[in-house]
Every structure is written in C-alpha cells, then in structure tokens.
KEVO-996119 format. One line per field, with one value per residue (C-alpha): residue in three letters; chain; x, y, z. Coordinates in Angstrom, 2 decimals. Layout:
BEGIN
residuo: (ALA	...);
cadena: (A	...);
X: (X	...);
Y: (Y	...);
Z: (Z	...);
END
This chain:
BEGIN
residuo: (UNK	UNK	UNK	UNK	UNK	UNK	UNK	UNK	UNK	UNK	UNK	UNK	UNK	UNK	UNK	UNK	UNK	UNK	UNK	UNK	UNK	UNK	UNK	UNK	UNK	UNK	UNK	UNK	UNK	UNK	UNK	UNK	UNK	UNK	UNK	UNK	UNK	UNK	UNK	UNK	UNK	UNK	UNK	UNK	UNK	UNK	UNK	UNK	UNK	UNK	UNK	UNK	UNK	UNK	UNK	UNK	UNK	UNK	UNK	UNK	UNK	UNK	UNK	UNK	UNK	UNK	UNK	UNK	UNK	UNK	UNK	UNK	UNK	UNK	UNK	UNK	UNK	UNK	UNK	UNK	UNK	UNK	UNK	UNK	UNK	UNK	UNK	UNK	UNK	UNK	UNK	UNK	UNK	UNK	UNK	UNK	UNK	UNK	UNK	UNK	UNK	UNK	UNK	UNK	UNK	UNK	UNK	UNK	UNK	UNK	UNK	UNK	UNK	UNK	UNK	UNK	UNK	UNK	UNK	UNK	UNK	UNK	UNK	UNK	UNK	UNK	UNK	UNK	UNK	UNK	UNK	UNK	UNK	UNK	UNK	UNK	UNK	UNK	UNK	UNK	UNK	UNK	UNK	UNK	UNK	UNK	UNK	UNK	UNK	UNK	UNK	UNK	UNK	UNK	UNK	UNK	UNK	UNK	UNK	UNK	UNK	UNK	UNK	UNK	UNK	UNK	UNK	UNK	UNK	UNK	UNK	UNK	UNK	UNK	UNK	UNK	UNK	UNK	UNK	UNK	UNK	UNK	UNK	UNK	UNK	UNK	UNK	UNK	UNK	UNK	UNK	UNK	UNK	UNK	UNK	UNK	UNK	UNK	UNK	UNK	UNK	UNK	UNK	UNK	UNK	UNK	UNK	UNK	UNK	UNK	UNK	UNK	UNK	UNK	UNK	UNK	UNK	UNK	UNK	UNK	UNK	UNK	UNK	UNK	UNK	UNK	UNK	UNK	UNK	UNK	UNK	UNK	UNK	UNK	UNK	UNK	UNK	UNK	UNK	UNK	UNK	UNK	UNK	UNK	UNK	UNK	UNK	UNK	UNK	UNK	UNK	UNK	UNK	UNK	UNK	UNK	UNK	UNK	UNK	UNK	UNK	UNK	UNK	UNK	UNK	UNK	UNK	UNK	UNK	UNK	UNK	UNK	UNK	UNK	UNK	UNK	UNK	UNK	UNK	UNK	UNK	UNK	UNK	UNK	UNK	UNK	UNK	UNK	UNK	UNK	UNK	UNK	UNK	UNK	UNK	UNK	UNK	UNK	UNK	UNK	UNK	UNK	UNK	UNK	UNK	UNK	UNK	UNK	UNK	UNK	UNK	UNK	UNK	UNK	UNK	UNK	UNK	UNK	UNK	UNK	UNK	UNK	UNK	UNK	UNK	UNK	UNK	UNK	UNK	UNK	UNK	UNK	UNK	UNK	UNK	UNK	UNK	UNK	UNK	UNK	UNK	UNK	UNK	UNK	UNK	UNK	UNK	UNK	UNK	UNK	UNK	UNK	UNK	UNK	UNK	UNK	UNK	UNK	UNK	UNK	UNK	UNK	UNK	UNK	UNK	UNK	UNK	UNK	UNK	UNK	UNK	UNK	UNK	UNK	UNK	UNK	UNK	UNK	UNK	UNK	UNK	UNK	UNK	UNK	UNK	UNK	UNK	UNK	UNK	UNK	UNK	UNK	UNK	UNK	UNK	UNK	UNK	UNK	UNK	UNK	UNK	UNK	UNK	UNK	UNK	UNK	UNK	UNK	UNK	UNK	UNK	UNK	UNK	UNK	UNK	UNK	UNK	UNK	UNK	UNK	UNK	UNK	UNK	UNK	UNK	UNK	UNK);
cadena: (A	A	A	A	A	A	A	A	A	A	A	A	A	A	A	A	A	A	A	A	A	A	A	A	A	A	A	A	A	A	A	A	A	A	A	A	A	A	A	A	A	A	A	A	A	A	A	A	A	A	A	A	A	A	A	A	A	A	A	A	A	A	A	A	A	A	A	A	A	A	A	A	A	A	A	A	A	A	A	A	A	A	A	A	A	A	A	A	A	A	A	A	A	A	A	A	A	A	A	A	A	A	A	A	A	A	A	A	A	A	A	A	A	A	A	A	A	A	A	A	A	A	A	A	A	A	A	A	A	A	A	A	A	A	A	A	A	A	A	A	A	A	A	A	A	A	A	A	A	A	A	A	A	A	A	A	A	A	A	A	A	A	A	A	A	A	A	A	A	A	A	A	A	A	A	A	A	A	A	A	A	A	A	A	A	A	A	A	A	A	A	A	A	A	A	A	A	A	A	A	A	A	A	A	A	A	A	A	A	A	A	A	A	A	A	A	A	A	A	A	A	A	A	A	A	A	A	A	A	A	A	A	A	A	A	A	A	A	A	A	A	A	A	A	A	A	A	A	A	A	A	A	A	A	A	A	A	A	A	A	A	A	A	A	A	A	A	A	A	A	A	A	A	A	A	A	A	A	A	A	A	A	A	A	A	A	A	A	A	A	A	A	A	A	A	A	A	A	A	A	A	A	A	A	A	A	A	A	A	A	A	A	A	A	A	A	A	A	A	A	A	A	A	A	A	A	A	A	A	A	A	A	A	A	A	A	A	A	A	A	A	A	A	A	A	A	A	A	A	A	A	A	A	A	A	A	A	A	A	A	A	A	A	A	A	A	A	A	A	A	A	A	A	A	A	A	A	A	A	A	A	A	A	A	A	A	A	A	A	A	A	A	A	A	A	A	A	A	A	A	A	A	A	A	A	A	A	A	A	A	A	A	A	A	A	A	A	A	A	A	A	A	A	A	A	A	A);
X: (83.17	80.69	81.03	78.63	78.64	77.27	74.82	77.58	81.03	83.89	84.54	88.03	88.55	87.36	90.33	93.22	92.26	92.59	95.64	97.60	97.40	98.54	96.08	98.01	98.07	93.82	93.17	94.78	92.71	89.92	90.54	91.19	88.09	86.09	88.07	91.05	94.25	97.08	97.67	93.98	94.61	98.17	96.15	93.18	96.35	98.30	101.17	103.74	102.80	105.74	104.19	101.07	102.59	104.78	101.52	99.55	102.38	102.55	98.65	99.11	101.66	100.07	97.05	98.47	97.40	99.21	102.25	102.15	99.29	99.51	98.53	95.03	94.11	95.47	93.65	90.61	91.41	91.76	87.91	86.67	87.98	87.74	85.58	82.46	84.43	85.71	82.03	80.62	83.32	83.36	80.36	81.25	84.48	82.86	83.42	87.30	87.25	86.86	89.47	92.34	89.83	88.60	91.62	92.83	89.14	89.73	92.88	92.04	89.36	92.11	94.10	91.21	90.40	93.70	93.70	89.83	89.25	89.49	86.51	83.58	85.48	88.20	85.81	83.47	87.38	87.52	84.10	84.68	88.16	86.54	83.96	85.87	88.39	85.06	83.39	86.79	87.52	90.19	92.77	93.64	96.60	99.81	101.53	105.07	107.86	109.95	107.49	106.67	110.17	110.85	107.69	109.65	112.61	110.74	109.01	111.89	113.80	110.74	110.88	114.31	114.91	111.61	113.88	116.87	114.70	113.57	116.82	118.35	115.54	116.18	119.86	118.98	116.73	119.03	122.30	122.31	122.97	125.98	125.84	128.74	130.24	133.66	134.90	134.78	137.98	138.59	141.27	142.97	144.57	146.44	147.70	150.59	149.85	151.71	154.84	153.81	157.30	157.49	159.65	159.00	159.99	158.32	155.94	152.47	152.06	148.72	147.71	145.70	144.64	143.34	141.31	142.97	139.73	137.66	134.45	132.54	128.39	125.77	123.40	120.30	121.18	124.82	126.59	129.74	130.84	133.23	134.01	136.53	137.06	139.93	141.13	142.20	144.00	143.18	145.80	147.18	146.64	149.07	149.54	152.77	151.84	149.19	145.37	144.02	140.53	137.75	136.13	133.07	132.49	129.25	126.59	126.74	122.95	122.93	119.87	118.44	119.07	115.72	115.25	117.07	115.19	114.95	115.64	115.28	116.88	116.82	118.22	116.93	120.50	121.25	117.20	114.84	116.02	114.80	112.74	109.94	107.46	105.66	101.91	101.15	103.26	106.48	108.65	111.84	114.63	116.37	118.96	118.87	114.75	112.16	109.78	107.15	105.28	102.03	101.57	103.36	102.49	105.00	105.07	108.09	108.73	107.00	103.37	104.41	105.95	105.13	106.41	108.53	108.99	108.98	110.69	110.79	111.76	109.38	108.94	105.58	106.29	102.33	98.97	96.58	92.84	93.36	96.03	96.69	97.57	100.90	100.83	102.38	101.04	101.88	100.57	99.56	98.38	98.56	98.22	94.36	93.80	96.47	96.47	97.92	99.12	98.37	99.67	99.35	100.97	97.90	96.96	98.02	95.24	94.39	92.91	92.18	92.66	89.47	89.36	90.79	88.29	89.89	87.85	89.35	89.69	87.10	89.00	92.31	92.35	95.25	95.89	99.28	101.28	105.33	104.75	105.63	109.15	110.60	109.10	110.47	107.31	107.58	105.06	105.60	103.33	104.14	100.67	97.52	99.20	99.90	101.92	102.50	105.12	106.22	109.28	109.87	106.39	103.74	100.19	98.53	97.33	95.35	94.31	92.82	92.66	91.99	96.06	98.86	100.93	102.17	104.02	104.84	103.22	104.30	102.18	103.38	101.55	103.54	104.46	106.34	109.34	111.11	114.54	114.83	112.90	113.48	111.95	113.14	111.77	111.54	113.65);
Y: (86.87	88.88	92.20	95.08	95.90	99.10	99.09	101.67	101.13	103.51	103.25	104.19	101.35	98.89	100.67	100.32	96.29	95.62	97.88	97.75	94.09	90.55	88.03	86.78	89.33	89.67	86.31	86.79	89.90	88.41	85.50	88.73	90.32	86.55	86.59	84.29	84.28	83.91	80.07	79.33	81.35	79.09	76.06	76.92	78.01	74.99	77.21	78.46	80.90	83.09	83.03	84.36	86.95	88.29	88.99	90.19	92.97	93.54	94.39	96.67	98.95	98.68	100.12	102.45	100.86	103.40	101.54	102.11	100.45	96.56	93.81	93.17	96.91	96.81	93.61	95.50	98.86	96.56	94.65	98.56	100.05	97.19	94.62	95.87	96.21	92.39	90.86	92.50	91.66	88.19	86.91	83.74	81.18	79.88	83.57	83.36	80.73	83.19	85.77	85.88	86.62	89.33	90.67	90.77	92.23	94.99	95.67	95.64	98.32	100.19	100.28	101.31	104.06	105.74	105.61	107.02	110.76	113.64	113.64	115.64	118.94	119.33	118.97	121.86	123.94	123.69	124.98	128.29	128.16	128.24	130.25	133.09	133.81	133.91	136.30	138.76	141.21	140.32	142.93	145.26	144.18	146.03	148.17	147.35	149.60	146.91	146.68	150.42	150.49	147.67	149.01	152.25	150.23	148.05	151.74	153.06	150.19	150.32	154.37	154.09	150.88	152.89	155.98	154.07	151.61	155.73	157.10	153.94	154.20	158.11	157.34	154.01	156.36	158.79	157.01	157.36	153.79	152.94	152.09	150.11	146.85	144.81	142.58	139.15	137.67	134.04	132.93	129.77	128.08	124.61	122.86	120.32	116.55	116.12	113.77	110.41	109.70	113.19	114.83	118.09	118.71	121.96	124.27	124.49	126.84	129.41	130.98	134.31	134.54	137.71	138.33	140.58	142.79	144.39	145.31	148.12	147.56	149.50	147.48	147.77	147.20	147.47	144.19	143.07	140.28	138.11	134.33	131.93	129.00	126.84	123.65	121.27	117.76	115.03	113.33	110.30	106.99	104.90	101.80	100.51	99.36	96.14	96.70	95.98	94.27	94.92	92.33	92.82	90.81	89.25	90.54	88.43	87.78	87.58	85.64	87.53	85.78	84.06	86.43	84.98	84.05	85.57	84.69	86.20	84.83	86.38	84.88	87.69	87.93	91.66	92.55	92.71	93.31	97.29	94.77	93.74	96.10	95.89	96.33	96.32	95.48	95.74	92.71	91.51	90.24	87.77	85.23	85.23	84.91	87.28	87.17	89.55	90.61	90.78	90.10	91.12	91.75	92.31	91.61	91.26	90.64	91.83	91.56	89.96	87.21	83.38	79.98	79.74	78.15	79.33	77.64	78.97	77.42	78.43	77.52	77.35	75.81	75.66	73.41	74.99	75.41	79.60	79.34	82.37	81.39	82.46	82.21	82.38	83.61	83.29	85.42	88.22	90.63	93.17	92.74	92.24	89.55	86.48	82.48	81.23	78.44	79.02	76.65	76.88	74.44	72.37	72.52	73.21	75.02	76.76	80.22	83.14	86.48	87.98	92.02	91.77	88.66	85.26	82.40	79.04	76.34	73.07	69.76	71.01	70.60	68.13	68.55	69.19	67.44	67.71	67.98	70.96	72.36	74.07	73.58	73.43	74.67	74.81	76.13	75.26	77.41	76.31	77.98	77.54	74.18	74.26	71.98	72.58	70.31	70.35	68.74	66.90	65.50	66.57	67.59	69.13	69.73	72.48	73.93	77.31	79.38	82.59	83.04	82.76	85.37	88.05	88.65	86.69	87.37	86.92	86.80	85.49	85.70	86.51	82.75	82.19	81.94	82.53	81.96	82.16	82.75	81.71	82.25	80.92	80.74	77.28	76.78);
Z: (144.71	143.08	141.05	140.49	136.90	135.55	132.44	130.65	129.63	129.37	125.99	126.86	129.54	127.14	124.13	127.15	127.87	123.97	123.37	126.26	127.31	125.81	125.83	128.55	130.33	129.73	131.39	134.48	134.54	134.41	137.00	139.18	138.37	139.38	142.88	142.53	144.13	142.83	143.44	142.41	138.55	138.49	138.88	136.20	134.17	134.60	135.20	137.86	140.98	139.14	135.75	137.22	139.52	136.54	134.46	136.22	138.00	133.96	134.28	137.24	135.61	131.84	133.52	135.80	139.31	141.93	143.45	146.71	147.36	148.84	146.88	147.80	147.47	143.82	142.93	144.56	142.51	139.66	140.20	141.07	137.91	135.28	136.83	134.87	131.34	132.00	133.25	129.99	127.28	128.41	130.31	131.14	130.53	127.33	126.22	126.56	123.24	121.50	123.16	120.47	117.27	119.00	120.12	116.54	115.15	117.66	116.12	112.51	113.15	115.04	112.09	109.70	111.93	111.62	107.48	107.76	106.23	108.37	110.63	111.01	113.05	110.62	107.40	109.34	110.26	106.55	105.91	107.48	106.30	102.87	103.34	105.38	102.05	99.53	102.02	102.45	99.82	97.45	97.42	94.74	93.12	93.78	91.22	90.30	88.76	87.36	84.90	84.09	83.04	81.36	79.07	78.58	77.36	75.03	73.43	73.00	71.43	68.93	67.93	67.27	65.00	63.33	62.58	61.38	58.77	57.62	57.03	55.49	53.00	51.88	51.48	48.96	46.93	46.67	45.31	41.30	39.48	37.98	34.25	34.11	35.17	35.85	33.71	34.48	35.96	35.82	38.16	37.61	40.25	39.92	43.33	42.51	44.11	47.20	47.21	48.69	50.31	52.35	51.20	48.74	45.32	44.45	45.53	44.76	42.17	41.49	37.91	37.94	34.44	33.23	30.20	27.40	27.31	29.26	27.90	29.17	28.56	30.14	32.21	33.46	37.06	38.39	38.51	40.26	39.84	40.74	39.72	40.79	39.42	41.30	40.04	42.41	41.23	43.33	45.05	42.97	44.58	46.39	44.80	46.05	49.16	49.89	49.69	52.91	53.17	55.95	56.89	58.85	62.87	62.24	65.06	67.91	68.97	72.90	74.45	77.54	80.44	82.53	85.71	88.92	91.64	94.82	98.24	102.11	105.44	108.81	111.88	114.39	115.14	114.51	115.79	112.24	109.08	107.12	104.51	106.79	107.61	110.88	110.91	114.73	118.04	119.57	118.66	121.11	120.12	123.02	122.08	118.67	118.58	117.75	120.74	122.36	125.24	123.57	120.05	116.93	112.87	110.15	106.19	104.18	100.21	96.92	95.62	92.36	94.24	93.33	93.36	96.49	99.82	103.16	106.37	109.98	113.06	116.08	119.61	121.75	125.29	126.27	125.57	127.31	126.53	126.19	123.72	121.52	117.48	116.01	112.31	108.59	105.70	102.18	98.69	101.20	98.78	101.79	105.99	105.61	102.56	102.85	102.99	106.70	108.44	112.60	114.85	118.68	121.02	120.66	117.21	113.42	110.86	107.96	108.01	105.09	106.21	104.42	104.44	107.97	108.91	110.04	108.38	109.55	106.65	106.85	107.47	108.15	112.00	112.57	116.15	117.96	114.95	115.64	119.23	121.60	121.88	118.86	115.06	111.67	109.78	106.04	103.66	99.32	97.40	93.69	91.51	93.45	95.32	98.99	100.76	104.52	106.52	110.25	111.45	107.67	107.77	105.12	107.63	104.70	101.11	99.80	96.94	96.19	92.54	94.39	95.74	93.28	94.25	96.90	99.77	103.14	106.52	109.89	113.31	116.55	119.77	123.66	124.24	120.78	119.91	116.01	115.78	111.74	108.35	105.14	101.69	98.31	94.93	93.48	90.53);
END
C-alpha cells in the first residue's frame, strides 16, 4: 500500500511519536503505516495476534484516534495523520536498527530543553520590564512623623543634660575648702579559727583600736580618709585524719574508626524506594517487579561512591531483530556521563554514556550469553577494573582510567522485567 507523504512535517506530530509511544508501540505503527494487518505485523514480529492488537489499541488512544470509529477507519486515520511523519523518520526497514538510539537522543535533547534559559519572549518581557521603571519618575519620598519626633526627643535630652553639667559646675566653685582632716583610724579585727570538730567554744571576737591623738594639720586639699586593716588567721590544718592522694587516669587515646561501607537493596516490593531519582518515564510495579509500558530512567546513590558491586535479577522474554536495550550503569557521575552494561534478549554489551551520546564499546559483543528467561547480572567495579558476570559466569573484562567513582544507573525498556537491586561496597 502506498502513502503520500508531504515535503513538511508537523514538528508537533513528530514530538507526540517520540514522547507518547514505546518503541513497541512505534513499530507496529509503522507496519500500519506500510499496509499490514494485523496477522501479517504478528508474523514479521514473531509474536501473538494479541500482542499486536494490544499495542497498537495502545497507539490509538496515546494518539487520540476518535473511538467510535471501526477498525479499518482508525488504521486509515492513523496512515492519514502520521503516515508522512513515519515514511520520513524511518525510510525504509534498515532504518528501524537504529530505532532505540534515537528514541533515547530525542529524549536527551528533551531534557536539555527544559534546563535551557528563558527564551527569547521572556528576555524581551524583561526588556520593557526594565526599561518601563528607568523611564517612570521615581517618587518623592514620603515624610514620616515617627521620626520628627523622635528628633525632638533626642534635642531635648541634649539641652537638658547641658544645663545640669552648668549648674553642677557653679555649685563645685562655690563650696569653700576645708583645711582640716580626720585622723587616721586603724581598726583591728582578729577572727578566732573555727573548731574542727563542730562544735563552738567562743565567739569570734573584733578589736577597734583607736589612736590616743588626733592631730589636726591643715592641708592643701581636704582629705578623708579611712583605712582598715583586718587581720584574718587562716584556718589551722587538719592533720588528724589520712592524706589522701590524687592520682591522675592517664588519657585514653581512641583510634578513629575506618568509615563503614555502604549498601542499597530494593525488591520493588513496596513500589520504588525515595533514594532513586527518576530521570524520564513512568515505571510499574506488578508482582514484585519494576516494569513499564514504555521505557524508564532512574539514578540512585552518591557521586563519591567507589569500589562496590552491583547485582540485579532481570527478565527479557524476546529475541527479536527490533529489540530495545535495557541497561546498568555504574560511576554515573550524573544521567548523561556513566559506564553501562545493556543486554537485550539477544545480546550483552558495553556502552559509555558520553554527554548524553551512547558510544558502544569495541570487542565486547558476546551475544545472548545466560540465555533468555530471567538474569542474574552482576557488575564489580573495584578502581578502574570492571568485571561483568551473568548467571555466575564471568562475559567480560574491562578496563578504563576515566571512571573511578559515582553513582548507579538504571534503564529498562517495555519488555523487561527487574525484580531486585543490589549494591555493596567491597570490603
């Protein structure tokens, strides 16, 4: 069956196919778009009539395709409306290869877009924003009371400690100076030891001792003066009783302890634990596994991280020549620069995650190693060392100087299964 293309895309069609559908989901759509039934996409598939009629009802309501129409008018609404964006994204079947990496380009620019600056409009809004307040008049500044007042206050507080350093001043000049002065007096006082045993003998006893004369001298300036001169006997010492000796604890020097290590399981059980973070989808949580209708993105764990092992069990039912990657990464220093193992149900690889760029790994293409069914994928990062392992069985060894730490990343695809994570730092 042929379909008319235009030369121009809606920009906007193109934005729904990439958000809104799984890669699934974008296959069947374009089987649709090249004519096929249902039974002829299930055989090109190599799946069930079922599979086929699930997806692609999940492409009729993703897109909004009215309901009430039959069947063949929404495959026919479906060629009319999106046959042209499908023909031009992928041109032919050797086109599809290629399907998943673009999927997940599309979304990396997504995600740029929405932590871009504010855009041309706003920055203009802002313009006039800035340029309306330097054109208005400022207003005069209003006068306040309060302050009138507390002006008075601090005036008047002022004048009058001015008059009262005046008058002190007269009254000092006019006071006429005494020409005599007060005999010394020389108190003695004694205070009697207290009794050691409690009880008491006598009271404590004080001697005011005047002197016989009092000699009257002019001075100079008046003086009065006044000296007292206690004396106060110590308290004897008890020496009956045994002298005690201190003797000093030596310090006790602790040694710091070496940091523990850390650790992170989750079984899916109770949905996702609060210390991932997702970056993009909407995962599902059935039986115990973290599944998803389209595709799903989520870190967990601490930059500084290093040394450690991770193990996951997965499941990926299908081999088929469109298979979409699900993968693991380790020493993510954030969701766009990170060191993954991606396994399909046909093959096991090696990718780095480059500034939000897959670049697949030379020579580490081992095929569909453990089989299909479910996985037990572990990944020991100990330095710059890599050691990757499904069921038990060491696939392979890499080396690179550029990761040594950082977090751990987590991608499935719509046909994968997780039913656990779990990360531990090596001893």
């Amino acid at each position: 069956m042929d379909i008319n293309t235009s030369e121009g895309i809606n920009t906007s069609d193109e934005d729904n196919i990439w958000k809104l559908l799984s890669e699934k989901e974008i296959l069947v759509m374009y089987w649709v778009c090249q004519g096929y039934s249902n039974e002829e996409i299930a055989t090109q598939r190599n799946v069930e009539i079922p599979t086929v009629k699930t997806q692609l009802g999940s492409v009729y309501k993703k897109l909004k395709v009215p309901e009430d129409l039959p069947d063949s008018q929404k495959r026919e609404y479906l060629i009319t409306q999106y046959g042209s964006v499908i023909n031009k994204l992928f041109p032919d079947r050797k086109s599809l290869d290629t399907l998943h990496e673009r999927k997940r380009e599309w979304e990396v620019k997504n995600l740029r877009k929405q932590r871009e600056p504010k855009g041309e409009l706003e920055q203009e809004l802002e313009g006039l924003r800035s340029r309306r307040e330097i054109t208005e008049p400022t207003p005069p500044p209003r006068f306040n009371p309060v302050f009138l007042w507390i002006g008075l206050g601090v005036l008047g507080i002022i004048v009058f400690a001015t008059i009262l350093v005046l008058s002190t001043g007269n009254n000092r000049r006019g006071e006429s100076i005494p020409t005599t002065a007060v005999a010394l007096v020389q108190p003695t006082r004694t205070v009697q030891p207290l009794p050691l045993t409690g009880t008491s003998t006598s009271e404590p006893t004080a001697t005011l001792t005047l002197s016989p004369t009092a000699s009257l001298t002019p001075q100079p300036t008046p003086t009065n003066t006044f000296t007292a001169q206690p004396t106060n006997t110590p308290l004897p010492t008890n020496t009956t009783g045994p002298t005690s000796t201190s003797t000093e604890t030596p310090t006790e020097t602790s040694t710091p302890s070496p940091t523990p290590g850390f650790e992170f399981f989750d079984d899916f059980e109770a949905g996702m634990k609060p210390e991932w973070t997702l970056i993009s989808g909407d995962p599902q949580f059935v039986n115990g596994m973290l599944t998803t209708s389209t595709s799903v993105r989520m870190i967990v764990g601490e930059e500084s991280w290093s040394n450690y092992v991770v193990e996951l069990e997965a499941h990926d039912p299908e081999c088929l020549w469109e298979w979409g990657w699900s993968r693991v990464g380790i020493y993510a220093k954030d969701e766009e620069n990170l060191l993954a193992f991606s396994w399909s149900g046909c093959d096991r690889k090696l990718f780095l995650f480059v500034n939000g760029v897959w670049i697949d790994v030379p020579n580490t293409h081992v095929g569909a190693t453990g089989g299909a069914g479910f996985l037990i994928i572990r990944i020991k990062a100990e330095g710059s060392n890599f050691s990757f392992y499904v069921n038990n069985k060491k696939i392979i060894s890499y080396y690179n100087d550029d990761y040594k730490n950082g977090k751990v990343y987590l991608e499935i695809d719509d046909e994968t299964k997780v039913k656990y994570i779990r990360i531990n730092s090596l001893p």
